[in-house]
Backbone bond lengths (Angstrom), bond angles and torsions (degrees), N, CA, C in turn:
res aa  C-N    CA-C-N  psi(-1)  N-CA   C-N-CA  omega(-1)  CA-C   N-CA-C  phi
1 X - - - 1.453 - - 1.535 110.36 -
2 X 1.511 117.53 -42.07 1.001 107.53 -177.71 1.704 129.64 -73.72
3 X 1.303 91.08 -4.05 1.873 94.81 176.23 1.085 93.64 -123.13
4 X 1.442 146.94 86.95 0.962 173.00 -89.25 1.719 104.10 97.86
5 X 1.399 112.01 -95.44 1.602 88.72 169.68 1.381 127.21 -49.14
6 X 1.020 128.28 21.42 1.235 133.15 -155.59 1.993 95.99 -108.10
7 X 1.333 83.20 -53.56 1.462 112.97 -164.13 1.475 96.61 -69.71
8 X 1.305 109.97 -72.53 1.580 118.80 162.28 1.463 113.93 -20.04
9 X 1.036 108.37 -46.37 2.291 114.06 -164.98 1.876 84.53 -79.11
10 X 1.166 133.10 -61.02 1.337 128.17 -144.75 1.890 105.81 -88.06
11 X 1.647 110.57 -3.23 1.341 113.82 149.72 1.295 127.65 -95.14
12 X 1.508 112.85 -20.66 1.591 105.66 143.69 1.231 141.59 -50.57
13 X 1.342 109.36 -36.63 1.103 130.76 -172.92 2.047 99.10 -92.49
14 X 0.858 112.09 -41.53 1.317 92.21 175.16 1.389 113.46 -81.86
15 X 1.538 141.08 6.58 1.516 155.30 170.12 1.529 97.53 -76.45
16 X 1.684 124.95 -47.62 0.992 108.41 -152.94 1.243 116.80 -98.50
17 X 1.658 96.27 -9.38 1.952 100.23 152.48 0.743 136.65 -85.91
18 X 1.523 131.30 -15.72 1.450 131.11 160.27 1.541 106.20 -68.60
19 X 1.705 133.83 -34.01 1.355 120.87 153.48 1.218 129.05 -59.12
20 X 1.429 135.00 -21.90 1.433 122.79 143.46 1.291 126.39 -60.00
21 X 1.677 117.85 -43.34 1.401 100.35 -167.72 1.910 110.75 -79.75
22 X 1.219 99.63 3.67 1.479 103.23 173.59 1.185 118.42 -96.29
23 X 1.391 125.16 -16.89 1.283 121.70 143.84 1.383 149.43 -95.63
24 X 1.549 94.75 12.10 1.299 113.79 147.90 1.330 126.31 -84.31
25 X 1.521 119.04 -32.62 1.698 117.36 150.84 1.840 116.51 -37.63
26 X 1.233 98.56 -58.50 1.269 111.58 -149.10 2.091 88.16 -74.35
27 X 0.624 89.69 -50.92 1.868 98.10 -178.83 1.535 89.41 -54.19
28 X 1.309 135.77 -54.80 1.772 130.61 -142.99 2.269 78.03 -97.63
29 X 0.766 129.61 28.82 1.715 135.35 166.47 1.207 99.98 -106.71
30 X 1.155 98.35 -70.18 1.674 108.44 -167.24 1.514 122.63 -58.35
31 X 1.169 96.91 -32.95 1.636 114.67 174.20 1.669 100.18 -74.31
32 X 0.969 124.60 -40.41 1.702 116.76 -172.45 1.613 93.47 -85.44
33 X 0.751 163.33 35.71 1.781 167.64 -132.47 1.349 103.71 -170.64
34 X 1.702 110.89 -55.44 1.557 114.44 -173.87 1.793 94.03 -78.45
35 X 1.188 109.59 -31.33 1.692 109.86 -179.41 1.789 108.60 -64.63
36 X 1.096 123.78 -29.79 1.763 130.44 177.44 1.868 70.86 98.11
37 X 0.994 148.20 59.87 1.358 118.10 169.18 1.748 102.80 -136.84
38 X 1.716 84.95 85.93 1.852 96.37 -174.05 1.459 111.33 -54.60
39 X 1.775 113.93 -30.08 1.718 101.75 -168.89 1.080 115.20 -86.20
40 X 1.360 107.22 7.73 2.019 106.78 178.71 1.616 97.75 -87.86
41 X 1.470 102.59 -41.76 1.569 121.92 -166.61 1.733 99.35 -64.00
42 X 1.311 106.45 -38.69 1.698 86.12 177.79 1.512 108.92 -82.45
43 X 1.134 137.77 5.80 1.227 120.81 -153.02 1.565 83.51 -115.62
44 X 1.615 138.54 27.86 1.435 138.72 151.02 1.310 108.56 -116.71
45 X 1.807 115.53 18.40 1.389 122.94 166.49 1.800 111.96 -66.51
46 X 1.391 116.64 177.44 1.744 121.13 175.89 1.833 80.24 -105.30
47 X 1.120 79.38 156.33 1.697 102.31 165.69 2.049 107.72 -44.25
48 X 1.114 115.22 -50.31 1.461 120.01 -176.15 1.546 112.79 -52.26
49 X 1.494 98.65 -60.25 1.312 124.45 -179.23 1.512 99.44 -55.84
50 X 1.488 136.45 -65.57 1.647 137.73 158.57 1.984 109.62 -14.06
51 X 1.682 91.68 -67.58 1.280 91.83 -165.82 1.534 126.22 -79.34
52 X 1.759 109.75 -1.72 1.355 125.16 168.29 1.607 105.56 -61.44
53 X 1.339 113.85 -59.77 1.653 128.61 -123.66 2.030 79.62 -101.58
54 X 1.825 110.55 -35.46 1.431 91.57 -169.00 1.575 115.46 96.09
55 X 1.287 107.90 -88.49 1.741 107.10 -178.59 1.251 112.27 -123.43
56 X 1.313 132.65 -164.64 1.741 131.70 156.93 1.397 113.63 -76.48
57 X 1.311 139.72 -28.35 1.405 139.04 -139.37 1.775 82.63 -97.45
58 X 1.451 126.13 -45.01 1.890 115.93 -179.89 1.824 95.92 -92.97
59 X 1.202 121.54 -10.82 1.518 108.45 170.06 1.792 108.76 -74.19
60 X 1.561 109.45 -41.35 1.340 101.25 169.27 1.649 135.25 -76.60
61 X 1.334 97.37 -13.01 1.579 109.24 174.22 1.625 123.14 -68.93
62 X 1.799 98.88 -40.99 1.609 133.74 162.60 1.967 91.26 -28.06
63 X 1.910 91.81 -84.96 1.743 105.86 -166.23 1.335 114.96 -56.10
64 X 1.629 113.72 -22.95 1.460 96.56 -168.71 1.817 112.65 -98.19
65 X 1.796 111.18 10.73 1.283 118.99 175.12 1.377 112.39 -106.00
66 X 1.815 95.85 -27.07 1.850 92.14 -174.91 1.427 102.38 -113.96
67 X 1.185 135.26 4.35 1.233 131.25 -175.01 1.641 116.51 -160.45
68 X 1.570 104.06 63.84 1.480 127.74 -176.12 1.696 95.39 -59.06
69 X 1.051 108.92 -43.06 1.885 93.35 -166.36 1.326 103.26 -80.28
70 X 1.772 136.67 18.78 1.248 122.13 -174.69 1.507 76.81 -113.51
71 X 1.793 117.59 -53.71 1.608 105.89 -179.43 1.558 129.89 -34.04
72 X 1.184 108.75 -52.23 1.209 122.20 179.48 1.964 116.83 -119.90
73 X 1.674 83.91 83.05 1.779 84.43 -173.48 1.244 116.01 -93.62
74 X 1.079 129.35 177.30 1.388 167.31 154.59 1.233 133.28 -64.24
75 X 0.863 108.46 -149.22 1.987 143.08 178.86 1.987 88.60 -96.92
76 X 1.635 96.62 122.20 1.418 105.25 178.87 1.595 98.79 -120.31
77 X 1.268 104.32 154.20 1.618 112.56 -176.08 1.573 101.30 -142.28
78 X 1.103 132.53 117.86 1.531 130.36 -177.11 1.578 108.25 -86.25
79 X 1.202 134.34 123.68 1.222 135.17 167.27 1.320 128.09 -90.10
80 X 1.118 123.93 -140.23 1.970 131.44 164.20 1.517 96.26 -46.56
81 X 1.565 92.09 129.70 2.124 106.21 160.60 1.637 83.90 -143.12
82 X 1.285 80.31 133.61 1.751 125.87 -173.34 1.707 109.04 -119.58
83 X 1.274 107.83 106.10 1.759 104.68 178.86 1.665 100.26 -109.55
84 X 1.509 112.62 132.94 1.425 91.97 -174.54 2.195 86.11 -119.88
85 X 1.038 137.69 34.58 1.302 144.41 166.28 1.737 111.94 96.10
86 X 1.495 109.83 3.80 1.486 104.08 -162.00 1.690 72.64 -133.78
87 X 1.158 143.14 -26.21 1.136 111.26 -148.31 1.995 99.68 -175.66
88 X 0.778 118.40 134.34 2.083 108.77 153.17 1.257 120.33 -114.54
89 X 1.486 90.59 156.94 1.647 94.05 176.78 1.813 96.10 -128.86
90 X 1.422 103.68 144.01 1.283 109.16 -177.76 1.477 93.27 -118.89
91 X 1.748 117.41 167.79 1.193 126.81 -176.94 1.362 84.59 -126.08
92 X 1.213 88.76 144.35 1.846 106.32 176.54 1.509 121.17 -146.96
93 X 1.375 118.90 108.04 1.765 134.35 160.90 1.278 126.94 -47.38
94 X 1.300 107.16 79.59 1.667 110.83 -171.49 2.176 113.70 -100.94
95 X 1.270 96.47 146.82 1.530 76.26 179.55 1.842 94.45 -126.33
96 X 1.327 102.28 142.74 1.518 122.18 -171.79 1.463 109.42 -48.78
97 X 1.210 119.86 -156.21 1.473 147.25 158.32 1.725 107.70 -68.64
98 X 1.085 103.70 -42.58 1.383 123.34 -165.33 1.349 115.91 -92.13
99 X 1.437 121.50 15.31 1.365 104.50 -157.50 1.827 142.80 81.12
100 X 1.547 103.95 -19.66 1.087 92.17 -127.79 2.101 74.89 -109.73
101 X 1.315 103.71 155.73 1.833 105.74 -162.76 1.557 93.49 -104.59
102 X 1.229 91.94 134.92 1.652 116.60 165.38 1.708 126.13 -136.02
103 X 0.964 114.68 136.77 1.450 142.64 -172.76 1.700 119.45 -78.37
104 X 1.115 117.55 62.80 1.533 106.61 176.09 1.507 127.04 -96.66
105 X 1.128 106.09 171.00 1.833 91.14 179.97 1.675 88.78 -136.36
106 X 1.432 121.56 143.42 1.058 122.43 -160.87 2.356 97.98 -122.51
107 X 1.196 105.32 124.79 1.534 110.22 173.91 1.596 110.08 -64.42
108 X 1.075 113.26 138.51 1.758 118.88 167.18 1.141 102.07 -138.06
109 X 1.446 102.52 143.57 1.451 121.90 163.02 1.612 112.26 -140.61
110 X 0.816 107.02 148.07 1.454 122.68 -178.65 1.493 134.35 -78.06
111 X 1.257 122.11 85.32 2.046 123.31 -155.24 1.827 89.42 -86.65
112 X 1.108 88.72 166.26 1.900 102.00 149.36 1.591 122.45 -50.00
113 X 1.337 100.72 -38.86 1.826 104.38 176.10 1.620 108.91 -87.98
114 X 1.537 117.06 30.40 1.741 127.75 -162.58 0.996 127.72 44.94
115 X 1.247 155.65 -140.47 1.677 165.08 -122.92 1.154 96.35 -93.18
116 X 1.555 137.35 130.56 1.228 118.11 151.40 1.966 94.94 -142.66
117 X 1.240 89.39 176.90 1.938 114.91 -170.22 1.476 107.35 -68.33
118 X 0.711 137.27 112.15 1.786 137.24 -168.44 1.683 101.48 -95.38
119 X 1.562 103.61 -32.41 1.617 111.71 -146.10 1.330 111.92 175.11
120 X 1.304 126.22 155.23 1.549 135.74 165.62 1.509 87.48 -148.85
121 X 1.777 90.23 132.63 1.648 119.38 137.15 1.053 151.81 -98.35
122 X 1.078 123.19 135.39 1.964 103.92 -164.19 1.925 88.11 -95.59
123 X 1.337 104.40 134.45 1.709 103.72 -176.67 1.510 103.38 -102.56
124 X 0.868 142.39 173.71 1.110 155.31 -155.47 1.623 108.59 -102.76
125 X 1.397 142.58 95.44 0.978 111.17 -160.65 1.616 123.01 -84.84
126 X 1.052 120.19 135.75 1.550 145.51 -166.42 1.679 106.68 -40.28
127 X 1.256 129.30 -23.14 1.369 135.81 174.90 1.280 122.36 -103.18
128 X 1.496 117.55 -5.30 1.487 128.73 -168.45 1.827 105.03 -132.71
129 X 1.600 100.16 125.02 1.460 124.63 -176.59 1.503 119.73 61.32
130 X 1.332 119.08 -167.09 1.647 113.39 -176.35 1.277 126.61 -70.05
């Protein structure tokens, strides 16, 4: 029994550092975004996301046409992080330029160089339209 809780405590504990160090990715993005500094910002991309976009200069053009409230953020609030063994996704409360609050949930996966950005979704938020 007792290594069992044992086991139990040291996968908590390893859950709740991969939820820090993923929001230290996601925080050290956002922060190079509010800086205009696209090549820091790609370099918390996943390899896919790297080999989609090519460089920073069309990876930042990507965020700053489809995802203005990540370009120019706000006030961040981290919500639900979900690890399912391949990967987490955290939900995160961001508010725009404008004030105005949005709901994303961001993909992680885990490289050799640790945490990186797989993806962002913009979710629908739960109080607004059908």
């Amino acid at each position: 029994m007792k290594g069992l809780l044992t086991g139990l405590m040291l996968l908590a504990g390893a859950a709740q550092a991969d939820e820090a160090a993923i929001r230290g990715v996601i925080d050290g993005q956002l922060e190079a975004f509010r800086s205009d500094d696209v090549a820091t910002a790609f370099t918390f991309a996943a390899p896919g996301i790297r080999d989609i976009f090519r460089n920073p200069q069309v990876f930042g053009r990507m965020v700053r046409e489809g995802y203005p409230m990540v370009w120019r953020n706000g006030r961040i609030q981290y919500l639900e992080a979900t690890g399912d063994g391949s990967g987490w996704r955290q939900e995160v409360l961001i508010t725009d330029a404008a004030g105005r609050l949005h709901t994303l949930a961001y993909t992680m996966v885990e490289t050799p160089d640790g945490w990186k950005i797989a993806g962002v979704e913009i979710l629908r938020d739960p109080g607004v339209g059908v």
